[in-house]
NUKEMI-141270 format. One record per residue (C-alpha): x, y, z. Coordinates in steps of 0.02 Angstrom, whole numbers, plus 50000, padded with zeros to 5 digits. Last residue first. Layout:
N
XYZ
...
! end
This chain:
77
494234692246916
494214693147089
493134709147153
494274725347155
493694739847284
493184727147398
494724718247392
495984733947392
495094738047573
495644720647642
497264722847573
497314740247651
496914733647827
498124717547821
499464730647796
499074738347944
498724756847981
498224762248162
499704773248162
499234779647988
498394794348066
496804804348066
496184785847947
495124788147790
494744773547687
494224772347512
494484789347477
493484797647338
492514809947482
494144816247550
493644835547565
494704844947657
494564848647858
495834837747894
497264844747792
498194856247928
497994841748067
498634828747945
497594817047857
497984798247841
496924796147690
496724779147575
496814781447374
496214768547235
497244772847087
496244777646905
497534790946890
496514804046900
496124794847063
497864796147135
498174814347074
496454816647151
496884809447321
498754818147355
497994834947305
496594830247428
497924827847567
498604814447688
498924800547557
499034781147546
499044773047377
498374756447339
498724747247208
497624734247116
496434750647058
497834751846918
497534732246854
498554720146868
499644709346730
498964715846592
500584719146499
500294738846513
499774736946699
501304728846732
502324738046637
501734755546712
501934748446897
! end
């Protein structure tokens, strides 16, 4: 990912990382990701307020889903 981003191919927000904690989240943000939660019953009661998307399990998580979440996060350029 580092190469691409450093040739200007994509941009960091382009990829989309799935995590089920807030530790997951803000190393994602901090890292200017865009972050989806599929929390887990001991993380659900943190606070995922920089999420995208949050989801109590990726079972119900398509690909089609995130793509469509990436897309509002990043308007074509």
């Amino acid at each position: 990912m580092k190469s691409f981003v450093e040739a200007g191919r994509v941009t960091k927000r382009l990829f989309g990382i799935v995590e089920d904690s807030v530790i997951g989240l803000q190393a994602a943000t901090r890292g200017g990701m865009s972050c989806v939660i599929s929390y887990t019953s001991s993380t659900a009661e943190q606070d995922f307020k920089d999420a995208i998307a949050i989801y109590p399990d990726s079972s119900n998580l398509r690909l089609k889903d995130l793509e469509l979440l990436l897309q509002k996060v990043v308007p074509d350029s």
